[in-house]
C-alpha positions as CSV (number, residue, x, y, z in Angstrom):
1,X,-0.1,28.4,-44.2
2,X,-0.5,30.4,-40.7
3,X,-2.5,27.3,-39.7
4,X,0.1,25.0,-41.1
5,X,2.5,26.2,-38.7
6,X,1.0,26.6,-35.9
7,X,-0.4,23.0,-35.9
8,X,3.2,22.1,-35.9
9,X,4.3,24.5,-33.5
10,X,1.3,22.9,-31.2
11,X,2.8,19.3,-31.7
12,X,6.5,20.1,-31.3
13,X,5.0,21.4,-27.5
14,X,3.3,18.6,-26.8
15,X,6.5,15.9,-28.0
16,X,8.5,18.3,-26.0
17,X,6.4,18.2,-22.6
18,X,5.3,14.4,-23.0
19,X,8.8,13.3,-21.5
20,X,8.5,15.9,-18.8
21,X,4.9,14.6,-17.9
22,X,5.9,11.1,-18.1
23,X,8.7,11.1,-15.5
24,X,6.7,12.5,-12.7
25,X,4.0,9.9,-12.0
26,X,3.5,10.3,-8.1
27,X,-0.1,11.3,-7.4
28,X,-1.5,12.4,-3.9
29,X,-2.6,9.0,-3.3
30,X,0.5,7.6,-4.1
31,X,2.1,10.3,-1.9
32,X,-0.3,9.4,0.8
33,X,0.7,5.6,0.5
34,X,4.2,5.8,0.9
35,X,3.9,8.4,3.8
36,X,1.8,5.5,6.0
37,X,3.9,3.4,5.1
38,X,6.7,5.2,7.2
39,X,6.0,5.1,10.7
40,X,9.3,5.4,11.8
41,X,8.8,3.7,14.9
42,X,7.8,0.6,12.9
43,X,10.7,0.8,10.7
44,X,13.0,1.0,14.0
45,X,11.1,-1.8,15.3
46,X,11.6,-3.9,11.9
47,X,15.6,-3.3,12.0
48,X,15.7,-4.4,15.5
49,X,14.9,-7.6,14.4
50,X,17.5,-7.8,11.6
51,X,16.0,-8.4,8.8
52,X,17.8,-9.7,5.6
53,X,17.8,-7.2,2.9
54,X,15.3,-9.2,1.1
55,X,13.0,-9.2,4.1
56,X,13.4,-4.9,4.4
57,X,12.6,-5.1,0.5
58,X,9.3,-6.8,1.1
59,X,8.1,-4.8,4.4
60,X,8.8,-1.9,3.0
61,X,9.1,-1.8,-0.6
62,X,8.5,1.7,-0.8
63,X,12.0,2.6,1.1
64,X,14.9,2.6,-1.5
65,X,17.3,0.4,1.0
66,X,20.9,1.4,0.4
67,X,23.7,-1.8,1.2
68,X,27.7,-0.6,2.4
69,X,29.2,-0.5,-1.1
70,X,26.0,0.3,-2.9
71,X,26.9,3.6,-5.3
72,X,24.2,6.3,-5.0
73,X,24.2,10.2,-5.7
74,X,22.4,12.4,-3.3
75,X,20.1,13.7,-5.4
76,X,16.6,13.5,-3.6
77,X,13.6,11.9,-5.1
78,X,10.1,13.1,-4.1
79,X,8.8,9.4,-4.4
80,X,11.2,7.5,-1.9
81,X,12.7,7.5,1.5
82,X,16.1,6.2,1.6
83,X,17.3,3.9,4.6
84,X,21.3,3.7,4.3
85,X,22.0,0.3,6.0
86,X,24.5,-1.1,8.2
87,X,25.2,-4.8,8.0
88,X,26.1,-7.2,10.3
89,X,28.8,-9.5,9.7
90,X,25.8,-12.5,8.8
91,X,24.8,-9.8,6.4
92,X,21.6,-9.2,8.5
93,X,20.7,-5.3,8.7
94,X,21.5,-3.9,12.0
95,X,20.9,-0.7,11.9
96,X,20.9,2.8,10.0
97,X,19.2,5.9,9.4
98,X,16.4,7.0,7.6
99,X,16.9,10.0,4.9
């Protein structure tokens, strides 16, 4: 019976942590990625250019790109950088900063 319970016990633990385990999938070399992909200088360099949106998305699809009217918390996330954009009237990036 003792061994009975504690095999559940042991599964009810392992149910519990598997959504815990799950919803953290950054590694160091994912970590590693996304930091060389953020030379800030380069990302400076990109906006000068003024990129659409799309374009940002594909340069730097690591960088969670934040549009004027776009509804975020502030909560931080370990994975991504956020770059809240400022559009021109073409709808072009122009500038913004870098959280």
């Amino acid at each position: 019976m003792r061994l009975r319970l504690m095999t559940s016990l042991a599964i009810f633990c392992a149910l519990l942590a598997a959504p815990v385990a799950a919803s953290h999938p950054t590694t160091s070399e994912e970590v590693a990625r996304v930091a060389a992909t953020l030379d800030s200088a380069e990302l400076r360099a990109f906006v000068e250019s003024r990129p659409t949106p799309d374009e940002f998305n594909q340069a730097f699809p690591d960088v969670w790109l934040i549009l004027p009217g776009d509804i975020v918390s502030r909560d931080t996330c370990s994975q991504y950088h956020r770059f809240i954009a400022e559009l021109d009237p073409n709808g072009r990036i122009s500038g913004g900063s870098l959280e």
